[in-house]
C-alpha positions, -999 to +999 in steps of 0.1 A: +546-179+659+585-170+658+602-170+625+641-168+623+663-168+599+691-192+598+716-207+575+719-244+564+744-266+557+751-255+521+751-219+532+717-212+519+691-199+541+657-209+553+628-195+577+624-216+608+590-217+628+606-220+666+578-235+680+579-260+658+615-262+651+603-270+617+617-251+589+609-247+556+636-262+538+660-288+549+688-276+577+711-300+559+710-276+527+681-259+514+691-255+475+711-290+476+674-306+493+656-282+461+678-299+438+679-331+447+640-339+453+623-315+425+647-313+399+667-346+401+639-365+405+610-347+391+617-318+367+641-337+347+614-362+341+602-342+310+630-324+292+624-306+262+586-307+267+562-284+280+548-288+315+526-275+339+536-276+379+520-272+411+542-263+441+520-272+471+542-245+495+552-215+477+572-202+508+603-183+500+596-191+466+630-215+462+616-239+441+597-219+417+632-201+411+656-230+407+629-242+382+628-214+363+666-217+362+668-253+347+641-249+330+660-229+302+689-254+305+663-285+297+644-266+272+610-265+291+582-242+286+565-241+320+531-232+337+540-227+370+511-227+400+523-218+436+501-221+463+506-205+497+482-194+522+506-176+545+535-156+522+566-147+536+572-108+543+591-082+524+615-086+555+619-120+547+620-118+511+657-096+510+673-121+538+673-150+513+704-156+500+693-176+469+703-154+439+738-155+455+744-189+462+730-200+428+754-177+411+723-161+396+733-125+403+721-115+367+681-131+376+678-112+408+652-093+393+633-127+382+630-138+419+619-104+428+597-103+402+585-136+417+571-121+451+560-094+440+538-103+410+500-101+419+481-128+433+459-151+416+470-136+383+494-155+354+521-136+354+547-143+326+585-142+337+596-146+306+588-164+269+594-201+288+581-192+326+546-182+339+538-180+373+507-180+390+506-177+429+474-189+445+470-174+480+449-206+495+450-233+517+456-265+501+422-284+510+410-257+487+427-268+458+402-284+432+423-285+399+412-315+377+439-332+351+458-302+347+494-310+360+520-329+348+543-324+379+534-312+415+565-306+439+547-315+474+566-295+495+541-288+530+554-288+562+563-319+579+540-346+588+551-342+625+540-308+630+511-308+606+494-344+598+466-330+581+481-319+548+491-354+542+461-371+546+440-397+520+420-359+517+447-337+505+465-363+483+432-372+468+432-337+453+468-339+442+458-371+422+425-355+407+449-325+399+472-342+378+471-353+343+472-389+337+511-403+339+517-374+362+542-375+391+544-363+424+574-358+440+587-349+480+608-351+510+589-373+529+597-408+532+568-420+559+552-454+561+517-431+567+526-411+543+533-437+519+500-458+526+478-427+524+491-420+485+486-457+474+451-456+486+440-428+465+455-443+437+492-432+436+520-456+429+546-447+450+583-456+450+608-445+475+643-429+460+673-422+478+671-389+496+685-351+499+718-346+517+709-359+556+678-374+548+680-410+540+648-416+517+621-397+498+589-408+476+582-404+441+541-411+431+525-416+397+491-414+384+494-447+360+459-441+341 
C-alpha cells in the first residue's frame, strides 16, 4: 500500500495509508491528538510513580517520545513496551518533524536512538526510560498483570475492525495490572460495548482537537 507523508493541522507530520486514507495520527494535529489522549488523560494519571506502558502501535514512534519527554517533567520512572508489526522505514524515520516541533532539538538523538535500538531487547534510554519494541502482531500479545498504562493507539475501527474486538481487548485487560487504565482516540458505540464485556469500565472524555469524544477504560479489580 501507498504511504505519504503529509503535515497536520499543528504542523506536525504523519504517514498516511492512501488506500485507506487512514493515517496514523490525527490530520487535525498529530502531537496536539498525542498530548491530549495519552498524556492528558493517561500518563498524568501516575505522577511521581513508576510505571510500566504498552503502546499498542509503535509507528513513528510519537508517543513513546513525547512520554519520554514528560516523563522527566512528572518524575516517572518508566518501562516502556512498543509493539509494531510493520515499522516505519529509515526513509520515513528522518521526514518526521517531531524533535522540531516539540522544541526538543537537544533529544534528537533519544528519538533516533528510539528506532534504531534492537528489537525485542530492553533498551535503556536513559536512568528514567526503557524501551522495549516488540515486532508482533497484537493478537500475539499475551502479557499477564504487567501494565499500569496501555496507550491503544491501532488503526481505526473503519479500516481495521479486528483489532478492536472482545479478542484483542481481552488481552489488553489480562495485560494490565489491577486498577490499570487504558486510554484512546476512539469514541465508538462497538467499540465501547466490546471493552465493557471483557471487563473494562469505560468512560468517554472530551476529545483531541477535531475529534469530539474519546474513551478512557479501567481494570477495577
Amino acid at each position: 500500500m501507498k504511504r505519504e507523508i503529509i503535515h497536520t493541522l499543528d504542523g506536525s507530520t504523519t504517514i498516511q495509508i492512501k488506500e485507506w486514507d487512514e493515517c496514523y495520527h490525527s490530520k487535525h494535529g498529530a502531537i496536539q491528538e498525542a498530548q491530549h489522549v495519552f498524556i492528558k488523560n493517561g500518563l498524568s494519571l501516575f505522577q511521581n510513580k513508576t510505571i510500566s506502558i504498552l503502546e499498542i502501535g509503535f509507528g513513528t514512534g510519537l508517543n513513546a517520545f513525547i512520554t519520554f519527554l514528560e516523563g522527566k517533567k512528572m518524575n516517572q520512572s518508566i518501562d516502556y513496551v512498543g509493539v509494531e508489526a510493520y515499522p516505519i522505514s529509515a526513509d520515513e524515520l528522518v521526514s518526521m518533524n517531531y524533535v522540531e516541533e516539540l522544541n526538543a532539538v537537544d533529544k534528537k538523538g533519544i528519538f533516533e536512538k528510539m528506532h534504531q535500538c534492537n528489537w525485542e531487547e530492553a533498551v535503556v534510554i536513559n536512568d528514567y526510560f526503557t524501551l522495549t519494541k516488540r515486532k508482533q502482531f497484537f493478537e500475539e500479545i499475551n502479557d499477564l498483570d504487567r501494565f499500569d498504562l496501555i496507550y491503544f493507539d491501532a488503526f481505526g475501527y473503519r479500516v481495521q475492525p479486528e483489532l478492536w474486538s472482545t479478542v484483542i481487548f481481552k488481552k489488553m485487560y489480562d495485560a494490565l495490572k489491577s486498577n490499570g487504565t487504558l486510554v484512546t482516540y476512539a469514541a465508538r458505540g462497538v467499540v465501547k460495548r466490546s471493552m465493557i464485556e471483557v471487563g473494562f469500565k469505560v468512560e468517554k472524555l472530551a476529545g483531541p482537537p477535531g475529534k469530539r469524544e474519546m474513551f478512557r477504560a479501567s481494570k477495577l479489580e
